[in-house]
C-alpha positions in Angstrom: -33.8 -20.1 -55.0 -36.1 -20.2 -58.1 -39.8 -19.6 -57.5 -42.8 -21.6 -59.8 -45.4 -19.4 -61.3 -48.7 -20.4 -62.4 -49.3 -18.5 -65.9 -52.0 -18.1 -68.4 -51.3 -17.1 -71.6 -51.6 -17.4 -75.3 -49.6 -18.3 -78.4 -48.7 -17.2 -81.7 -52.0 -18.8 -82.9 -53.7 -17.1 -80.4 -54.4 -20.4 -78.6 -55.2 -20.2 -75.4 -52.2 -21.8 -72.8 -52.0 -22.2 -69.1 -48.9 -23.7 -66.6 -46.6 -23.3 -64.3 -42.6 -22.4 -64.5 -39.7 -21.8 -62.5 -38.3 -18.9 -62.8 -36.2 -16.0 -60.1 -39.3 -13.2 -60.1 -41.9 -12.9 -62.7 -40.2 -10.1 -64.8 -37.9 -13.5 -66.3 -40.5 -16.1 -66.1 -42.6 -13.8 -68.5 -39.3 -13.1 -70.3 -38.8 -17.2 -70.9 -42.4 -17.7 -71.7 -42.4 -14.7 -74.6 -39.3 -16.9 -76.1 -41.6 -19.4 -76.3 -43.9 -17.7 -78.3 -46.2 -17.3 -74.9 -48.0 -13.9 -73.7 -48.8 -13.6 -70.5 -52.4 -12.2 -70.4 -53.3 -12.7 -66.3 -51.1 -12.0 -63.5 -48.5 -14.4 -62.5 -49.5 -16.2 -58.9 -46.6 -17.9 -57.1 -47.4 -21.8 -57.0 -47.1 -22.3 -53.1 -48.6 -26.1 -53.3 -46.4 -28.7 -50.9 -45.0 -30.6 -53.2 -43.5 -27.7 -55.2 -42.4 -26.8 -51.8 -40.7 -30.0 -51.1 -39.4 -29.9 -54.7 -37.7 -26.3 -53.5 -36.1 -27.0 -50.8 -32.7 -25.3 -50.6 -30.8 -28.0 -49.2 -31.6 -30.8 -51.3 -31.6 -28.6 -54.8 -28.5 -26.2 -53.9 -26.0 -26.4 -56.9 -22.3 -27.7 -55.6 -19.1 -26.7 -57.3 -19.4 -30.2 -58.0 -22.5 -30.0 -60.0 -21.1 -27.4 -62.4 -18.1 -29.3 -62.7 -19.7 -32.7 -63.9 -22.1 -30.1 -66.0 -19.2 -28.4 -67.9 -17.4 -31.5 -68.2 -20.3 -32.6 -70.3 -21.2 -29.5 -72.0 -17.7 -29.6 -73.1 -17.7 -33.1 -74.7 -20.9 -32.3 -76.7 -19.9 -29.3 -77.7 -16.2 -31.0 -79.0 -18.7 -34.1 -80.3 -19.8 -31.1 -82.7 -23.4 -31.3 -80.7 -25.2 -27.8 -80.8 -25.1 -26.1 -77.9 -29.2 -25.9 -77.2 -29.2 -29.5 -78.2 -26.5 -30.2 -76.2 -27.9 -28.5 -73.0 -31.1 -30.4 -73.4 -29.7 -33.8 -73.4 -27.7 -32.7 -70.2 -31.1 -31.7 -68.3 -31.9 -35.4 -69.2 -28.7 -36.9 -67.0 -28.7 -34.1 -64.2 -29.6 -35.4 -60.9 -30.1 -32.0 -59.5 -33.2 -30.5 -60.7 -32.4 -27.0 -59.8 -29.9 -27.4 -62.4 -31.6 -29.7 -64.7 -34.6 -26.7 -65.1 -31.8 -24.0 -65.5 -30.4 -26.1 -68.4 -33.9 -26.0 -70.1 -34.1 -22.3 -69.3 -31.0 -21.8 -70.7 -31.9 -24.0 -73.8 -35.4 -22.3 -74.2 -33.1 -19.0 -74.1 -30.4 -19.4 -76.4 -33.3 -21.7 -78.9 -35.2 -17.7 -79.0 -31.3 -16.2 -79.9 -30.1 -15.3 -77.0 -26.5 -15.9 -75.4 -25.0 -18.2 -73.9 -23.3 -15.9 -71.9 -26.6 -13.8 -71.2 -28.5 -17.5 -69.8 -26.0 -18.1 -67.6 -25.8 -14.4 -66.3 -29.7 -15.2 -65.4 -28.2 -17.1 -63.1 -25.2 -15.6 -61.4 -25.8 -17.0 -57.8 -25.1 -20.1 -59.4 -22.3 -20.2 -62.1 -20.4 -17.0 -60.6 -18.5 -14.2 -62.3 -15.8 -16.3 -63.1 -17.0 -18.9 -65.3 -19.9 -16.0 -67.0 -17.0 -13.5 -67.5 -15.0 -16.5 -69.3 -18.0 -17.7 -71.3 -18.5 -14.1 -72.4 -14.8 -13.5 -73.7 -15.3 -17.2 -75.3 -18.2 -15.9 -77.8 -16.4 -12.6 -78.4 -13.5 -14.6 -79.7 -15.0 -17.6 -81.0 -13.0 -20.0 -78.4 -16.4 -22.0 -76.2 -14.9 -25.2 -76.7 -11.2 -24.3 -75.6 -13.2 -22.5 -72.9 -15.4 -24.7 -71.6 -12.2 -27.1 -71.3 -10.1 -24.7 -69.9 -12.9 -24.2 -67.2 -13.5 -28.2 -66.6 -9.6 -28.4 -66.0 -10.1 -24.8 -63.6 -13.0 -26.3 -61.7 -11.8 -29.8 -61.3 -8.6 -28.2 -59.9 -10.6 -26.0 -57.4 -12.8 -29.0 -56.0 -9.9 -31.3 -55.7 -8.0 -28.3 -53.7 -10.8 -27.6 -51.7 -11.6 -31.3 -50.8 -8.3 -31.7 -49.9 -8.0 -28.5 -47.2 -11.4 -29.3 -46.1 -10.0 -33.2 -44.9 -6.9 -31.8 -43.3 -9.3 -29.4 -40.9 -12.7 -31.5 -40.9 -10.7 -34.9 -39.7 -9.3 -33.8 -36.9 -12.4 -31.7 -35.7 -14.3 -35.1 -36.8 -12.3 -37.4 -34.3 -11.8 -35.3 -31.6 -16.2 -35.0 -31.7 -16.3 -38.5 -31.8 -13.8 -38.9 -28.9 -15.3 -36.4 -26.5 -19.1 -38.7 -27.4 -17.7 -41.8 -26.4 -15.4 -40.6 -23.3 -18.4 -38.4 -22.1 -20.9 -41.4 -22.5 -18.2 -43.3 -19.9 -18.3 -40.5 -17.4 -22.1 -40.3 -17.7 -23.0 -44.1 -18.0 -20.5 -45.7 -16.5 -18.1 -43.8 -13.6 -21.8 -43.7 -11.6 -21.9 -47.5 -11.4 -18.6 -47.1 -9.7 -19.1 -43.8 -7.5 -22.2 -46.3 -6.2 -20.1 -49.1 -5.2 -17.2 -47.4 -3.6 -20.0 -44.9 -1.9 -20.7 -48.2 -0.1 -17.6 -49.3 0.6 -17.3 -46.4 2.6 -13.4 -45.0 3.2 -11.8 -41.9 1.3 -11.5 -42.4 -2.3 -7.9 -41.6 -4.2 -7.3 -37.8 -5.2 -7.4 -39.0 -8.9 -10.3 -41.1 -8.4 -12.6 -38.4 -6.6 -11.4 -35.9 -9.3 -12.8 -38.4 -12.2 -16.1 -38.7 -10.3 -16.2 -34.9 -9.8 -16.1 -34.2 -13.4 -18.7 -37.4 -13.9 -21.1 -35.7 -11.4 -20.8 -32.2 -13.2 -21.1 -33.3 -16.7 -24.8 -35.4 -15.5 -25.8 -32.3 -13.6 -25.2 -29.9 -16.2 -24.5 -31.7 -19.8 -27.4 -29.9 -20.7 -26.6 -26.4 -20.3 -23.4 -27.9 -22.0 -24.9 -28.7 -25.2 -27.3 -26.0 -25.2 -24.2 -23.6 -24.9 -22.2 -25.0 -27.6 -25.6 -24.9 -30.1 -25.7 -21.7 -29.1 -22.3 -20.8 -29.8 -21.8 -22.7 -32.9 -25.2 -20.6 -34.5 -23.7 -17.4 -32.8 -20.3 -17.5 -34.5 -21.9 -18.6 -38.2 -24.3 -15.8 -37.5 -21.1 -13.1 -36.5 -19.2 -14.7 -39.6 -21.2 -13.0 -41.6 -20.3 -9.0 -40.4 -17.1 -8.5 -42.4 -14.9 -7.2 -39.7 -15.7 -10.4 -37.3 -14.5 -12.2 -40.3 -11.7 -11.1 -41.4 -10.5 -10.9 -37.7 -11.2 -14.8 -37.5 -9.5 -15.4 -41.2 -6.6 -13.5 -39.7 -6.6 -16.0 -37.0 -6.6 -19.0 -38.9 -3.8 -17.6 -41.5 -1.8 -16.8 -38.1 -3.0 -20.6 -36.8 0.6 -23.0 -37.1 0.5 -25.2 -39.7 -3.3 -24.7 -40.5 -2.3 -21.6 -41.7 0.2 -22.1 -43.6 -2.0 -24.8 -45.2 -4.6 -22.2 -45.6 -2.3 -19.9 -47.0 -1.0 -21.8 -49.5 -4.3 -23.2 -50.6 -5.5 -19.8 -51.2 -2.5 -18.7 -53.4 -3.2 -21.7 -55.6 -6.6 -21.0 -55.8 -5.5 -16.9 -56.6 -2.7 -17.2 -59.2 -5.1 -20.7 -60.7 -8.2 -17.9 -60.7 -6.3 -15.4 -62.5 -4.4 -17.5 -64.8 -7.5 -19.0 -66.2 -9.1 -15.6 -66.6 -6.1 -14.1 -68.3 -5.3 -16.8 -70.7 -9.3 -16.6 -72.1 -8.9 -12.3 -72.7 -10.4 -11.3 -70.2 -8.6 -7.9 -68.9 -6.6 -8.0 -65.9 -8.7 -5.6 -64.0 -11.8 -7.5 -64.3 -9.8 -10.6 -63.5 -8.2 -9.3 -59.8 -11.5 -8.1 -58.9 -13.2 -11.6 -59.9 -10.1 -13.3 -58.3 -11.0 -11.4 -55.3 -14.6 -12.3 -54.9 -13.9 -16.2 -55.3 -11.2 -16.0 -52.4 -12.4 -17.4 -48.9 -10.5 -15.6 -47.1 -11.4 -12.2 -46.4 -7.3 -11.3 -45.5 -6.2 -12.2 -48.9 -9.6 -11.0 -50.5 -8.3 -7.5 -49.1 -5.2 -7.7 -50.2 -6.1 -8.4 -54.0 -8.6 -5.7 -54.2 -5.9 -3.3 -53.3 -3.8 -4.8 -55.9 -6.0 -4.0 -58.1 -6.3 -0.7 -57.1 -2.9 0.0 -57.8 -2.7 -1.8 -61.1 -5.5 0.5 -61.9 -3.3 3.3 -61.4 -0.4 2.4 -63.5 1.7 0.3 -61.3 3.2 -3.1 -62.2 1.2 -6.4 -61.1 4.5 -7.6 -59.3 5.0 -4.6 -57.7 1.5 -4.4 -56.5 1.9 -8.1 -55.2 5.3 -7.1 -53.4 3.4 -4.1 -51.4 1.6 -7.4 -49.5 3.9 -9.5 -46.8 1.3 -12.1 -47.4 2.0 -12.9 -50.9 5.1 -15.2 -50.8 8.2 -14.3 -52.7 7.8 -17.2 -55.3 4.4 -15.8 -56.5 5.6 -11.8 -56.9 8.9 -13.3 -58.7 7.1 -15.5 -61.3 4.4 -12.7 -61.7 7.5 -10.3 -62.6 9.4 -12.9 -65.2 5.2 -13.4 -66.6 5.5 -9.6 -67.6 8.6 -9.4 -69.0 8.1 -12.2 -71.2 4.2 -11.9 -71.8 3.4 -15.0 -70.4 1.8 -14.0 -67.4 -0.7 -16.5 -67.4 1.7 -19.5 -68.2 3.5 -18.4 -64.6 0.7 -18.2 -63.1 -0.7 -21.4 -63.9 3.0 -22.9 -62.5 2.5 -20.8 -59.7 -0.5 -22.7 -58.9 0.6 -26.1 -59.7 3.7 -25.5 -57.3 1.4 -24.5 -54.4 -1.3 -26.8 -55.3 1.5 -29.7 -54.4 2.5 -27.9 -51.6 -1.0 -27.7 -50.4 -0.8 -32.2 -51.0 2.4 -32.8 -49.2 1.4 -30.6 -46.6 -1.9 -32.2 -45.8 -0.2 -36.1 -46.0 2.0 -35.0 -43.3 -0.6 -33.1 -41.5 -2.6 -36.7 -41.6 0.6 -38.6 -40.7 1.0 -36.3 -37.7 -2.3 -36.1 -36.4 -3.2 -39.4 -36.4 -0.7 -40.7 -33.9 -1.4 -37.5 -31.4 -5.1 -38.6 -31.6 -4.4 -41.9 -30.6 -1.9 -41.0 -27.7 -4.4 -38.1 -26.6 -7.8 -40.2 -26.5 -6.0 -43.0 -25.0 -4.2 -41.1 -22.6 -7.5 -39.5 -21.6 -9.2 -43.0 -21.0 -6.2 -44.8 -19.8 -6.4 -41.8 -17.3 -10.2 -42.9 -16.0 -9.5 -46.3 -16.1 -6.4 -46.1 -14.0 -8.7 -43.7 -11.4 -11.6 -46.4 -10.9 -9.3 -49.1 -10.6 -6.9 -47.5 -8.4 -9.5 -48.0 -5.3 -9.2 -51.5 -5.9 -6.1 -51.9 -4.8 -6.5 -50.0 -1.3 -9.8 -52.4 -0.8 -8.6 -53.1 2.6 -8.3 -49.6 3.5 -11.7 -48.6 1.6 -13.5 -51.7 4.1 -12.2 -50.4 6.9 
């Protein structure tokens, strides 16, 4: 998260100039300033005032894949409009909702206006863009191909967030319903099974097996529904909090590769998003080295992130991409193949790309008939479940005589 510094300094004219900007430590705000013809003459003081504060705050300003797709997009049309690229960048900040981004395009703008690179500005901000698309942007200049790049990455990043949208529905829905569900059939054990607890307590008589089990779990839930919540809280923040020591996580991405069909959908969305990665890389110059271990930081799952990094490690020694691959059980036979034909024929990066679109589809048929499938066991479970506790309140009904006696 970028900081906002108060400064005071002066110009070229010796003018004297005072402000605030928003910058990642005061080493680069003073850097930006002296490309604008600014020295800093007093100490930069962090602006900590509220509304710069409410301006900053992480969650509304944080950059999405999204927002860098919609900004390449753009950057790519103006740049392919024949627009110059600090002119272009500026009338970009102008249509950016997100200001984090809207002050890094200025930044970047200010930067490259002074004779910087483009490459170099967005390296400023790494968090943000990533290796990936600075490593592409870099090759670009060396070879005098930013236009061809930037569309190459529009097409990369729009095939990344439709990929991830798409994996993200197939395990969010299900989660989704099934919260909803367990609300609304907890809110009838809470709410409503009391009401009848009350009136059969006066009707005196013992209640059906089913019945008394219903009213059980009703009492429990009320006498403890609290502990409940606060244990799942807890237990939610605990496992984010454990995701984040690398052994705990790649056990639990082991888990979900080894999940049925989840994993296989995991799997396949993560080779897409590999052989897509590398591809892209490939085909812009950038050496294959540099792309594995690049391909390896942008994989979610730690498994497969493993598994690439010692690829490259063997690559790095001499041996064959292919025959790297086919060291790993987890890279399917399809991907190691095409790899192999790429390096015969030199167009490793034109298999890959297939190799992608192939699992990519793969990843789209497999989530419509995830969807398909879930859908119907959802209904049958949640009904089941409350056909279950209506059956049990109602059941008493029918032995009223017995209940009265």
């Amino acid at each position: 998260m970028m900081a906002i510094y108060k400064y005071v300094g002066r110009d070229v004219l010796d003018r004297r100039k005072r402000g605030v900007i928003e910058a990642d430590n005061p080493e680069i705000a003073r850097e930006i300033l002296l490309g604008r013809g600014v020295v800093v003459i007093e100490k930069l003081t962090e602006d900590r005032s509220i509304l710069n504060k409410e301006l900053s705050v992480p969650f509304l300003n944080r950059v999405s894949l999204k927002d860098i797709l919609v900004f390449t997009r753009q950057l790519y049309a103006m740049v392919h409009a024949g627009i110059p690229l600090v002119q272009a960048l500026r009338i970009i900040k102008e249509q950016i909702p997100n200001k984090t981004l809207k002050n890094i395009a200025e930044e970047m703008a200010s930067f490259i206006e002074e004779g910087g690179r483009f490459s170099t500005a967005l390296s400023r901000h790494k968090s943000v863009f990533g290796d990936l698309y600075i490593s592409m942007i870099k090759a670009a200049e060396e070879a005098g191909t930013l236009e061809e790049t930037l569309k190459r990455l529009s097409e990369y990043l729009e095939k990344v967030e439709k990929l991830r949208g798409k994996i993200k529905s197939a395990m969010f829905y299900p989660i989704f319903v099934l919260i909803v569900a367990s609300i609304i059939i907890t809110g009838i054990l809470v709410f409503i099974i009391p009401t009848f607890q009350q009136l059969y307590a006066d009707l005196g008589g013992e209640l059906p097996a089913l019945t008394q089990l219903v009213i059980n779990v009703s009492n429990f839930l009320r006498d403890y529904i609290g502990w409940f919540i606060l244990f799942l809280v807890i237990a939610t923040v605990g496992l984010i909090q454990a995701r984040r020591i690398p052994k705990f996580k790649y056990l639990t991405d082991y888990a979900l590769l080894k999940m049925p069909i989840l994993g296989e959908l995991i799997l396949k969305g993560s080779i897409a998003n590999f052989a897509r990665t590398l591809s892209s890389m490939i085909s812009s110059g950038i050496n294959i080295l540099d792309a594995l271990q690049i391909s390896a930081e942008t994989s979610n799952n730690e498994v497969i992130k493993e598994a690439i990094l010692d690829v490259k490690s063997q690559v790095e020694k001499g041996v064959n991409l292919s025959t790297a691959l086919s060291k790993h059980p987890i890279f399917p036979p399809m991907l190691i193949n095409m790899v192999a034909i790429g390096e015969q024929a030199g167009n490793l990066d034109e298999m890959l790309s297939k190799v992608a679109d192939f699992y990519e589809e793969e990843v789209d048929r497999t989530v419509d008939g995830l969807t398909s499938l879930i859908e119907p066991l959802m209904i049958v479970f949640i009904g089941g479940i409350i056909g279950i506790i209506i059956v049990a309140m109602y059941l008493p009904i029918f032995k009223i005589g017995e209940l009265i006696k």
